[in-house]
N, C-alpha and C positions, 0 to 999 in steps of 0.2 A: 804430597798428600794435601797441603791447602791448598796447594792450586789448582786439583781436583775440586775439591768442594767450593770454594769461588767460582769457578765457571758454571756449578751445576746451581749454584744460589743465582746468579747471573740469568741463567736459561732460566731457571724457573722463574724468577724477576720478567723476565721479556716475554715469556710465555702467559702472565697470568695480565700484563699490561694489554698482550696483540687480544686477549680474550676481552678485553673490556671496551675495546675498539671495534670488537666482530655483533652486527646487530641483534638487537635482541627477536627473539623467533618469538611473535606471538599474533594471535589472530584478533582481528578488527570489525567486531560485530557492528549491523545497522540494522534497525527498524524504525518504525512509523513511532513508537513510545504508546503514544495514545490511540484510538483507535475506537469508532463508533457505527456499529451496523444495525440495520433493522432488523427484527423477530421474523423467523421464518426465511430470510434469505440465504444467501452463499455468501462468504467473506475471504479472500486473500489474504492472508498473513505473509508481508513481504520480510523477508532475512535476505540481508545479502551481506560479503563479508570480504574483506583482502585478509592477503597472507605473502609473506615473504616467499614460502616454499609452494612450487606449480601444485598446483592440483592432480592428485593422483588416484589410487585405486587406497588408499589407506584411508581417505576421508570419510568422515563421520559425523551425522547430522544429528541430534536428538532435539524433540520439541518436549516440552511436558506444559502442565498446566498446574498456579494454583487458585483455585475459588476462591472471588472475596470478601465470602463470609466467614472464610479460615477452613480449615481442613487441609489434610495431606496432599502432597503434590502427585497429581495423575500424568500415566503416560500417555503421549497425543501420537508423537509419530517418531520411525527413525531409517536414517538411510546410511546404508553402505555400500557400495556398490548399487544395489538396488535397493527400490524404498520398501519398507514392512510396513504396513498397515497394522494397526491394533485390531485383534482377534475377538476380542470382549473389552466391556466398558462403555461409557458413556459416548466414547468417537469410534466405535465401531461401524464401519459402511459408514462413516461422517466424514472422512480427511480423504485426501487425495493431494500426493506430488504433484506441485506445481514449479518445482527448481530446475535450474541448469547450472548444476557444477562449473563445467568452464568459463561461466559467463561470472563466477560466483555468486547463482543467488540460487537458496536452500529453502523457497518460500515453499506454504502448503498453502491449501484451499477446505476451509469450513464449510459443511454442507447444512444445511437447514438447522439457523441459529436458533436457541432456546435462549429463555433468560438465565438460565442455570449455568450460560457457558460465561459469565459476566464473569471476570478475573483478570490474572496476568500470564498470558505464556512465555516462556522463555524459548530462546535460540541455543544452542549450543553446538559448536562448531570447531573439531579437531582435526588439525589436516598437517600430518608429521613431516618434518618436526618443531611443525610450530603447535602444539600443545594447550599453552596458556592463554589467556586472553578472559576479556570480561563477557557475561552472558549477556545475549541479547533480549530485551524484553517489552512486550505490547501487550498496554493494559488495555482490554478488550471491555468495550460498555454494550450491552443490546440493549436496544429501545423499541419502543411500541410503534412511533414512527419518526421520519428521521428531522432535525432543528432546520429549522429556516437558514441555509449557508446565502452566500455571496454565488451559488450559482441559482439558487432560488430566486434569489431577487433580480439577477441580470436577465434570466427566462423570461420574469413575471414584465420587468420593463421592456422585454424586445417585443413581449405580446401586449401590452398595450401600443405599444410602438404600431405595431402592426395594425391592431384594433384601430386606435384612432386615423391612419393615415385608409382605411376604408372606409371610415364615417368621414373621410375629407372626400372623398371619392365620389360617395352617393350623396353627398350633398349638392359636391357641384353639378353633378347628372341630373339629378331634381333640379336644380337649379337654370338650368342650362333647357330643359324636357318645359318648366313652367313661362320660361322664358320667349322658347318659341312660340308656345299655345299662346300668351299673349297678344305677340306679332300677328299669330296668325287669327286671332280675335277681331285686333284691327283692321289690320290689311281688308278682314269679309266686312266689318262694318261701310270703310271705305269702299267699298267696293258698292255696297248697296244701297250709299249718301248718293254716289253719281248715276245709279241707275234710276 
């Protein structure tokens, strides 16, 4: 009789060890965090995610939304199998599946931003049996129009770039156009000294 229950303390000892060795199942959300679009445009909301477990027909995508001027969390979109669009509300005929599961990414596409969409959305992404994991979230700003980035300024230098190297151009052409009418000034002078 104890040497029943030794071996069965034993297994359950070795079983509760090989469990803490087997990884943990949980999903690894990604977005952008911050995120800044102009009023009236279309915006990408990218989610992409790993998972220990392949991607299968069990996966489950919810987006919601909250304002941040406070209020309830609204629902934005959700996919399983196929994506469902919200019926009514604020993103009705607004959202649109932009994801490829196998590639893991669960993005959507915002259609004609309002200042009202200004908050945080969240990702949420279950794909069994990896279950847990932390939400993914992009605090969404609208603007009136968009800040001066580092691709503004590289633009505005290539076009001056450009600009000035065609005021090198018609310079030297004038230059070149006044240069002959000179010669060709003298050359008639000379011309009409010897006649």
């Amino acid at each position: 009789m104890y040497g029943k229950s030794l071996t069965r303390a034993v297994l359950l000892l070795l079983g509760i060890q090989l469990t803490a060795l087997w990884p943990i199942a949980a999903v690894e959300i990604y977005t952008a965090r911050v995120l800044e679009a102009v009023n009236g445009t279309d915006v990408r909301l990218k989610c992409t995610f790993s998972s220990f477990a392949p991607v299968g027909g069990a996966l489950t995508v919810t987006w919601n939304f909250r304002p941040r001027d406070g209020g309830p969390e609204q629902f934005v979109f959700y996919y399983h199998v196929d994506p469902f669009k919200p019926m009514s509300g604020r993103f009705k005929d607004r959202v649109v599946w932009d994801g490829n599961p196998e590639r893991y990414d669960v993005s959507i596409i915002l259609w004609k931003l309002q200042f009202d969409d200004n908050g945080t959305y969240t990702c949420q992404v279950k794909n069994p049996p990896d279950v847990d994991g932390l939400i993914g979230e992009i605090r969404l700003s609208v603007v009136q129009t968009a800040r001066f980035s580092e691709i503004y300024i590289l633009a505005l230098a290539m076009g001056s770039a450009c600009a000035l190297m065609v005021i090198i151009v018609i310079a030297v052409v004038l230059f070149q156009h006044f240069r002959k009418k000179r010669w060709a000034e003298r050359a008639h002078k000379v011309v009409e000294i010897k006649s």
